[in-house]
Structures are given as C-alpha cells and as structure tokens.
C-alpha positions in Angstrom: -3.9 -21.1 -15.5 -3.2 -22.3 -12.1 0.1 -22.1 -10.3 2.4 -25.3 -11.4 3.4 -27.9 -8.7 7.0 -26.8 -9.3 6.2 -23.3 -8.9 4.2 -23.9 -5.7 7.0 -25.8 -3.8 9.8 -23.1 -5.2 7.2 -20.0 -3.8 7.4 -22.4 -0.5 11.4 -22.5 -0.3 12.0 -19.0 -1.0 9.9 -17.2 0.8 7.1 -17.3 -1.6 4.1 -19.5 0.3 3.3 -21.2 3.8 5.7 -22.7 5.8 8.4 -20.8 3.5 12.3 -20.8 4.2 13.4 -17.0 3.7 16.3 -14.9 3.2 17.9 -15.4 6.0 18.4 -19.0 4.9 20.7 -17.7 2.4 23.7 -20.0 3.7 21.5 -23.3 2.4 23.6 -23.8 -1.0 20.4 -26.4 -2.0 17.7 -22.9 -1.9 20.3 -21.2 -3.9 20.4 -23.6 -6.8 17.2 -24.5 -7.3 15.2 -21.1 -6.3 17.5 -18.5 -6.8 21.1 -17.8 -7.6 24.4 -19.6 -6.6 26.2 -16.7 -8.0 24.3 -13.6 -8.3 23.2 -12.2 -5.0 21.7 -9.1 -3.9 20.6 -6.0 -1.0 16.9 -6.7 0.2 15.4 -5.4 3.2 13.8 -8.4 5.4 11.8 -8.3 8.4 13.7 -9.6 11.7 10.6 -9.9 14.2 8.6 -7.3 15.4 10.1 -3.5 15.1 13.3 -4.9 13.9 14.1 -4.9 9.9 17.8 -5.6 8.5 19.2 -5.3 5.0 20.3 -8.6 4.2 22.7 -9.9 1.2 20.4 -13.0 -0.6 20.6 -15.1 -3.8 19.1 -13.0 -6.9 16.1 -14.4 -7.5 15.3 -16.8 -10.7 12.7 -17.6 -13.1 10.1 -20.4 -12.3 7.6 -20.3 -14.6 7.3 -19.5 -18.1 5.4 -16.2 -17.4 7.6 -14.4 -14.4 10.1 -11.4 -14.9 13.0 -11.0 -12.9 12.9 -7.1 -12.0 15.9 -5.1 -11.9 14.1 -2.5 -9.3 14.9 1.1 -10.0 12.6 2.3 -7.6 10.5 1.6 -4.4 8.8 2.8 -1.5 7.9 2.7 2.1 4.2 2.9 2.3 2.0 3.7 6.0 1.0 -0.2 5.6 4.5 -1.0 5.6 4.5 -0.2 8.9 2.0 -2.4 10.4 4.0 -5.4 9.2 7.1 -4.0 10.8 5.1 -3.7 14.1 4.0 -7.1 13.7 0.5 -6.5 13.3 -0.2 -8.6 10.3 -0.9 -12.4 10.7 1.9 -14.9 9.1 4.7 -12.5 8.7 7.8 -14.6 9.3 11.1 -13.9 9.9 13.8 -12.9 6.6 10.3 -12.1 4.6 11.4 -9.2 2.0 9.1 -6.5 2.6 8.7 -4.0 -0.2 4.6 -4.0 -2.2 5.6 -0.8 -4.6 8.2 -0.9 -6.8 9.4 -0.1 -10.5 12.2 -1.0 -12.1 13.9 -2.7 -16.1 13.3 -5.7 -17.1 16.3 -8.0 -17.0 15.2 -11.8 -17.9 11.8 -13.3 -18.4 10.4 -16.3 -19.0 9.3 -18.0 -22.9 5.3 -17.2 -21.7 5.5 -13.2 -21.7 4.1 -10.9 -24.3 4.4 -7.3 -25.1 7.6 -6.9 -23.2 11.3 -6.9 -23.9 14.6 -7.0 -21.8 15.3 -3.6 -21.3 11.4 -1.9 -20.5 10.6 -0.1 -17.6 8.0 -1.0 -15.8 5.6 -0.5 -12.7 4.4 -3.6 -11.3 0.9 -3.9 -9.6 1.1 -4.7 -6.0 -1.4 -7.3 -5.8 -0.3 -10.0 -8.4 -3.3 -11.3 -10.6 -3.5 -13.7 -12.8 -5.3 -12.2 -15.8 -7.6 -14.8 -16.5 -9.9 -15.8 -13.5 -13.4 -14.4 -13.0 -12.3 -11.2 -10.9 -9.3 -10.4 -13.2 -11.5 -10.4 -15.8 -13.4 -8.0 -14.6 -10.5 -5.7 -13.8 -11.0 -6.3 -10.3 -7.3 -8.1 -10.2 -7.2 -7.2 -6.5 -9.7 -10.3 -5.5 -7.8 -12.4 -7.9 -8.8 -16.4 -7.1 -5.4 -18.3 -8.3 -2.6 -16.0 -6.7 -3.1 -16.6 -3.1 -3.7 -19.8 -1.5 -3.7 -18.8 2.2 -6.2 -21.1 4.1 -6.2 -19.0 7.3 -7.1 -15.7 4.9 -10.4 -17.8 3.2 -11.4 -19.0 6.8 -11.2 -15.8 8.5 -13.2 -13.4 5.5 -15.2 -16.0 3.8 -12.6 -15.8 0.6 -9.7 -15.1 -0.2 -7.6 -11.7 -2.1 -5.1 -11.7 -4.1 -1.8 -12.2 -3.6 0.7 -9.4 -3.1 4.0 -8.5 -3.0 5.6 -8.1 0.2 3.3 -8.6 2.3 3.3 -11.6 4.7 2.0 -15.5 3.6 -1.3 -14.1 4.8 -1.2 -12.6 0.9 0.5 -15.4 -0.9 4.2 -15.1 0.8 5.4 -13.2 -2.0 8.8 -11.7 -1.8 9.0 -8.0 -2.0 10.7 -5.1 -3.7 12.6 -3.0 -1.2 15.3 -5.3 -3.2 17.8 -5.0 -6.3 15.7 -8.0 -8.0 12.3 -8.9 -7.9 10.2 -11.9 -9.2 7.2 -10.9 -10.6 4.8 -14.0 -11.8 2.2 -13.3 -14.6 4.6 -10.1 -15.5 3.2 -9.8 -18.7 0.0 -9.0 -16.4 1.3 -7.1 -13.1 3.5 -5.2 -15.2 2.7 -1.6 -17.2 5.4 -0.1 -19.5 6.6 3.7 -18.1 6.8 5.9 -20.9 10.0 8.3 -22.0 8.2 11.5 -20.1 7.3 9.4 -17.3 10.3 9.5 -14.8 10.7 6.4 -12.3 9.9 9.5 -9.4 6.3 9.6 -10.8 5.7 6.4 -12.3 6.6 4.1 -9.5 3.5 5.9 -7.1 0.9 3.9 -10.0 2.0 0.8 -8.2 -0.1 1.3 -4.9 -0.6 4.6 -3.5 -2.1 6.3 -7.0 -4.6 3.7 -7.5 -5.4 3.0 -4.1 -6.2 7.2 -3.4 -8.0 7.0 -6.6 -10.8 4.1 -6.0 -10.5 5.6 -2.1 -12.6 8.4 -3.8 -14.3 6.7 -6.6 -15.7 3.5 -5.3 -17.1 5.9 -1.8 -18.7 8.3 -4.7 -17.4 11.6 -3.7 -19.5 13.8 -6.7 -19.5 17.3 -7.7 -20.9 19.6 -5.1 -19.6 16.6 -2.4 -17.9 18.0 1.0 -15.4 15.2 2.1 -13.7 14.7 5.1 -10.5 12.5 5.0 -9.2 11.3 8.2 -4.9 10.4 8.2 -2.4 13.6 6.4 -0.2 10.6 5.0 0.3 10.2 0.9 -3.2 7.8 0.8 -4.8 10.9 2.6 -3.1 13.5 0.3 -3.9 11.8 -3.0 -8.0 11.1 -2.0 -7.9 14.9 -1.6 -6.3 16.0 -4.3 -8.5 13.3 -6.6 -11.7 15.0 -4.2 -11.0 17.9 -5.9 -10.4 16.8 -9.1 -14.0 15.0 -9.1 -15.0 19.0 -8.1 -15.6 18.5 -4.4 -16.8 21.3 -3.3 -15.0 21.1 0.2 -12.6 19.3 1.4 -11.3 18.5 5.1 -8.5 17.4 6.6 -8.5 15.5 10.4 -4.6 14.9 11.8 -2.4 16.7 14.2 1.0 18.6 14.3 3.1 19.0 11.3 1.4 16.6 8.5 -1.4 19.2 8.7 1.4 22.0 7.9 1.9 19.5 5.1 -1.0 19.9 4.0 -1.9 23.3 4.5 1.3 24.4 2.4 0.6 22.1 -0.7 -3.0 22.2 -0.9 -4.5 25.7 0.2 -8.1 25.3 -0.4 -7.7 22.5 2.0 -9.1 23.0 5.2 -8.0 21.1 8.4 -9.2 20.0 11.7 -6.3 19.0 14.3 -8.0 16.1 16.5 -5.5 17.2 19.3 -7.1 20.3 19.7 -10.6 17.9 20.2 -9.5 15.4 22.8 -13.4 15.0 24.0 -14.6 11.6 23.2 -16.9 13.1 20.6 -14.8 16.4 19.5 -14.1 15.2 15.7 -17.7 14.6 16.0 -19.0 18.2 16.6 -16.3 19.9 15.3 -17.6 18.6 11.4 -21.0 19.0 12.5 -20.3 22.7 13.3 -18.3 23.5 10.4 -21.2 21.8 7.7 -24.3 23.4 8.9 -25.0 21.0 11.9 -25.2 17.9 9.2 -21.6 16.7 8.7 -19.7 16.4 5.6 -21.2 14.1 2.6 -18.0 12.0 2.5 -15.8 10.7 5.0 -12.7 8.4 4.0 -10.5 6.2 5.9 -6.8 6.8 5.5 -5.6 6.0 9.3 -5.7 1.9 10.0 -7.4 0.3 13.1 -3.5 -0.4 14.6 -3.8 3.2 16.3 -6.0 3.4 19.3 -6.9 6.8 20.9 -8.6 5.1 24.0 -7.4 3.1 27.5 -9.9 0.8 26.0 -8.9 0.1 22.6 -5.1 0.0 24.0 -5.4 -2.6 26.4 -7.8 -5.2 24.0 -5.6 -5.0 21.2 -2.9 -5.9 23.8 -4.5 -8.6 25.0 -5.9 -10.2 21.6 -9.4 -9.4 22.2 -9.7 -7.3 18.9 -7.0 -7.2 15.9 -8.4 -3.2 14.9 -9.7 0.1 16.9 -12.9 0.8 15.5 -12.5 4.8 17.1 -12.0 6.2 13.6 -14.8 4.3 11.8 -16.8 5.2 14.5 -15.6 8.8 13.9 -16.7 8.6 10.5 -19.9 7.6 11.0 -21.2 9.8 13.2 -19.7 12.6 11.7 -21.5 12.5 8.1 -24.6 13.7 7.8 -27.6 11.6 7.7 -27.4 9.0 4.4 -23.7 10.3 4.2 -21.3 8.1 2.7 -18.0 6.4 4.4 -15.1 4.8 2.7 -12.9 2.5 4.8 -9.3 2.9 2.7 -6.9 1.8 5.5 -5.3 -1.1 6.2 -7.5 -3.3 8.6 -7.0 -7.3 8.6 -9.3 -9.0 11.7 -12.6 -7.9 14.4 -12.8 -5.1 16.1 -15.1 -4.0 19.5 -17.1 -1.1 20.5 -18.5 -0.7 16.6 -21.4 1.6 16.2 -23.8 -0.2 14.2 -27.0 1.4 15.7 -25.8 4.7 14.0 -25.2 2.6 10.7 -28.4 1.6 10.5 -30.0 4.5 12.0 -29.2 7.4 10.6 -29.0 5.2 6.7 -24.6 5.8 6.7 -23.4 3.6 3.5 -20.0 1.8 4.9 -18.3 1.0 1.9 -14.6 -1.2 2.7 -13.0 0.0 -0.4 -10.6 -3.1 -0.5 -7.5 -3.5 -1.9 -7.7 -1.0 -4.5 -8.2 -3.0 -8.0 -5.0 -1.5 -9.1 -5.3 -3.1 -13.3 -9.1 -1.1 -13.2 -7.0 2.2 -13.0 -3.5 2.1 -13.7 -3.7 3.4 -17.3 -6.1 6.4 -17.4 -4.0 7.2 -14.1 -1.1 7.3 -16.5 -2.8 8.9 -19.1 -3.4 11.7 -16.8 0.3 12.1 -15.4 1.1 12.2 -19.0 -1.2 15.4 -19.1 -0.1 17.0 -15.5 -3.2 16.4 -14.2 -1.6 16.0 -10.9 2.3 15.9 -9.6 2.7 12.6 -7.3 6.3 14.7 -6.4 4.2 16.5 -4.0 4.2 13.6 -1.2 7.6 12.9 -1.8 9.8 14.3 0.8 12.8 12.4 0.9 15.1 10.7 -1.2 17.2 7.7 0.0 19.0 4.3 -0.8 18.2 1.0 -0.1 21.6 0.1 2.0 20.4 2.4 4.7 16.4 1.2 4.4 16.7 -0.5 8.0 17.5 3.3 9.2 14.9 4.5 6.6 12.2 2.7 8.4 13.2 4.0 12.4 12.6 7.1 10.8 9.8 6.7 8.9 8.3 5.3 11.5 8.3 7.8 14.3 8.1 10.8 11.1 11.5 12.1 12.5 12.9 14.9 10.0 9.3 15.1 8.3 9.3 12.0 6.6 6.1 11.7 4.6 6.8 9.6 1.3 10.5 8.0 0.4 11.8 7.4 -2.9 14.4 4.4 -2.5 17.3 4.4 -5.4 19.5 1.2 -6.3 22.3 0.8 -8.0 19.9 0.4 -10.8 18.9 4.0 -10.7 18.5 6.7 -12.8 20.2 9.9 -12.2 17.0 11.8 -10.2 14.7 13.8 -11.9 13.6 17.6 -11.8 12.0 18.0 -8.6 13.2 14.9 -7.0 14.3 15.5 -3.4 18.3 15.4 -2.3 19.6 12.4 -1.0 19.6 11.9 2.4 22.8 10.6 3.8 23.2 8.6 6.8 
C-alpha cells in the first residue's frame, strides 16, 4: 500500500522527505513527541554542509506505521558513495541528514503490520527500502521500487523515479540513516532478512549493499566462463566484482588503480593481475595498456567501480566546477575503448546527473554494450548470497580493514576519506554490539 498521510508529514519533520526538519532540530520539544522520542535519545552521525560531518545526540526514533521496525543497529558501514554525499555532490542533501545506507542490527519494537519477525532477531536491512508489493518489487527488482520515494526533481531529471534509500539525501526519499544507535526501517518485514547463528554481524551486515551490489556488478554485465574482465576502482565494490568474476570462472581478471589499494589487492587476491593508471598518464595509456596485455583486442568485460566525482583532466575539473556537468565521463570512456570489439561494460559506480566529452561514436561503432547496472536490486540476491556465506564460498572479512565506533565516526570519515592508515572497509560497533568475531580487525582508538 501507499505511504499514509500521517506517515508522509512525520517522514517530512524528521528528516524523512522534502522540505524535512533534521537532527539538528533536536531542541524542538514538538518533533520529539510526535516523530521520535521525548526521552530516549541517541549517537547518529549527520551531515553539517559539505566536507563537514558531526556526531550529534537526537531523539530515538519511533514507530509510524503499522509495518516499520525500530533497529537497534549492531553494525554499519562507510561505503565509497558515502563519500560523495559528504563532499556535497548529491542533489538535496540537507543539513543534520543522518547518513549511514548499510547497516544490521536486533530488533527492538515494531509495529502490529509485521510478519515473520520477533523482538529480539537480527537482521540486515536492504538499503533501498521497497515496498513489496508494487510492480518492480514484485519482480524482485526492489531497487526501482514506485511507492518508496516520492522525489519530484529525481522523476524529472531520469524519466522515473528509484527507490527510496536509507541515508541518502531527499533525492532518494529523505530517509534517515544508520551510522546511528536506532534506525526506522518502513516495510521491515520487507527490507529486513534474519542473520543466522553462524552468520556473525562482521559478515552479515556487507549483504546490505556492498555484496549485492558487487554481485549484479558482474551478473547483470554477463561476465561468463572463459570472460577476461577488467575492473576499474581497488575499493570493496571493486574487490567483491572480482572475487564474484572468478567465481563465475573468469578466466582473467584485471585490476586498474594506483599506489597501495593495488598492494591490497595483489596480497588478497594473487591471480589477480593489476595495471597502476599512474604509471599510464597518456591520455589513452589505460587504453593500450589492456589492448597490449589481451592480444591487441581488450578484455571482454569492463566494470565501473570509480564514480564520475573524480576527474583526471583540466577539462573535466574545471566543468564540474562550474556546473556544466554533474559526472566525468574519463572512466566510461576508458572502458569503452578498452574492450574489445562487441565487449561488454558495466557502469557500477555511483553517477547521479550529465556528463561531457562522452564517446558515443565508439559505442556505436565498434557494437560496446553499456549496461548502467543501477542500484543493485538487493531483495533479487540477498538470500542465495547468504546461502553461500553459509558455505564459505567467499570471506567478506577480506575488505575489512579497520574496526571502529560510532562516537569517533566524524574522525572515521577524514580518514576514510583521504585512505590515511589504509582504510579500505570499516566496521562501526555500538553499544549494541557483539563482542567481535574471529578475524575481525582491532579497534582503532582515537
């Protein structure tokens, strides 16, 4: 069903639709009564304007309708798209939004509407939030749900609208996030999948974005046996489309980034081969590079794990100062001359308005399938992905470098940010937490 009246004007007062009132409006005793907590308040990490984020003490947030869970969040991340809200580059992102699209955690209340859970479960949520019921959620395809987002900028600028999601600005919905110590989650018996015993919170919580994402990154592009793919961007995304590239028996697979991610890489994943773009400054070095390690051709596969917010030319640098583009198109361009002929290119990063300088005479030329993999449809995957961490298929432990806790997130993201001390993937404790499992980095202490 469609989103109540009631529910509407609360997701507009607390930072949960357009024109919202945030958390830093935590001092309005009238916000606190009627959308969250007079009593009950708790840590949340809320963006400030643009490169500044603060941890910020705010009303615990309460039930609206009869099918949300309050979270009691156990677990969450910083992602890499994280980081183009904290620079600003996302349309609609208002001051005291809580950021935060990955998280896990217990439930602690929920509403009269939700099946198959119990106070007590732990649970992943989804990051996009669907409805269950609508023609795309039906299909599994929750990311393009129709009733969870009703952003009129978002329809007007793509010709429809996604779902909404978590964290992530009021250009997805306004949805408050879970780099918190309580979360809303609407349609929970929907967004939310039960963690089994042998599933700790350090493996589970990655099946909320990063897992599913990775995954459809290689599936929806159609990386097939025999397939040599070539994955631009060393960060988690990047990692997990290669590991999942093998699993689907690649026969090669190749890395493009610089400095230490590729060390990253090249410890963890040995039949991994890597091309450092600093070392291939030319305008077309990627370029020739792949062609001369594939026969002349290029790979079969290229995917997307980078973002059009980084520019690599003056060009590119000054028109996305000036407004005259929202996205570099360098990379896709990178990607599409570099396949072979009919190759195949998967656009996985985060990229939200126009770009310049796109290559469309190569597109059409040389027969190169684009495909913008989207918002991964996380509900299409989430359970056979579980089903195969059940079965160590793969070890999402592997990204994670650092362990930290969410008073000192505001730090957490300065670091993150400029990759100081190696940061590649963070697991963020509560008070909520578990004691850490095997294998689960030390705490870093600021």
């Amino acid at each position: 069903m469609a989103m109540s009246q009631a529910a509407w004007k609360a997701e507009q007062a607390l930072g949960h639709g357009d024109n919202a009132t945030t958390a830093q409006d935590v001092t309005n005793p009238a916000l606190k009564e009627e959308w969250g907590s007079s009593k009950d308040t708790m840590k949340a990490l809320a963006w400030m304007g643009k490169n500044t984020v603060e941890v910020v003490e705010c009303p615990k947030p309460k039930l609206l309708e009869d099918r949300d869970v309050i979270l009691k969040i156990t677990g969450s991340t910083i992602c890499g798209s994280d980081l183009h809200l904290y620079h600003g580059a996302v349309v609609e992102l208002q001051k005291g939004d809580i950021l935060g699209h990955e998280f896990c955690g217990v439930v602690d209340e929920m509403g009269a509407g939700v099946k198959n859970l119990k106070k007590g479960d732990r649970v992943v949520a989804s990051f996009q939030i669907a409805c269950g019921d609508c023609y795309y959620c039906q299909r599994k395809q929750s990311s393009q749900c129709e009733r969870t987002n009703a952003n009129t900028m978002e329809n007007a600028m793509y010709g429809g609208r996604t779902a909404g999601m978590f964290g992530y600005s009021h250009f997805t919905g306004g949805f408050a996030g879970g780099q918190s110590e309580y979360t809303r989650v609407p349609y929970g018996d929907v967004n939310l999948l039960k963690l089994p015993d042998d599933v700790p919170d350090e493996k589970g919580l990655y099946l909320s974005d990063v897992l599913s994402t990775s995954w459809n990154g290689v599936v929806d592009t159609g990386v097939e046996e025999g397939d040599t793919v070539a994955i631009w961007g060393a960060g988690p995304i990047g990692q997990m489309c290669a590991e999942f590239a093998l699993m689907h028996k690649a026969k090669r697979v190749i890395m493009v980034d610089q400095n230490w991610r590729l060390d990253f890489i090249r410890e963890r994943y040995p039949r991994i081969e890597c091309v450092d773009f600093s070392q291939h400054k030319s305008p077309k070095g990627v370029v020739w590079k792949l062609k001369e390690m594939c026969d002349g051709r290029g790979p079969d596969v290229a995917i997307e794990c980078v973002a059009g917010e980084y520019p690599k030319s003056w060009a590119h640098t000054i028109e996305l100062a000036a407004g005259l583009e929202t996205d570099t198109s360098e990379i896709v361009n990178e990607c599409i001359e570099s396949v072979k002929n009919f190759g195949r290119v998967g656009i996985t990063g985060v990229y939200v308005g126009y770009t310049n300088h796109f290559n469309i005479g190569s597109l059409m030329e040389r027969g190169i399938r684009l495909i913008g993999n989207g918002q991964a449809p996380v509900h299409m995957y989430w359970e056979g992905l579980l089903e195969k961490l059940q079965k160590n298929e793969f070890d999402p432990l592997k990204m994670i470098t650092h362990r930290v806790k969410i008073e000192d997130m505001d730090k957490v993201y300065v670091d993150f940010d400029k990759k100081n001390d190696g940061m590649q993937k963070v697991y963020v404790q509560t008070r909520f937490s578990a004691p850490p499992c095997a294998g689960s980095p030390k705490l870093k202490e600021y």
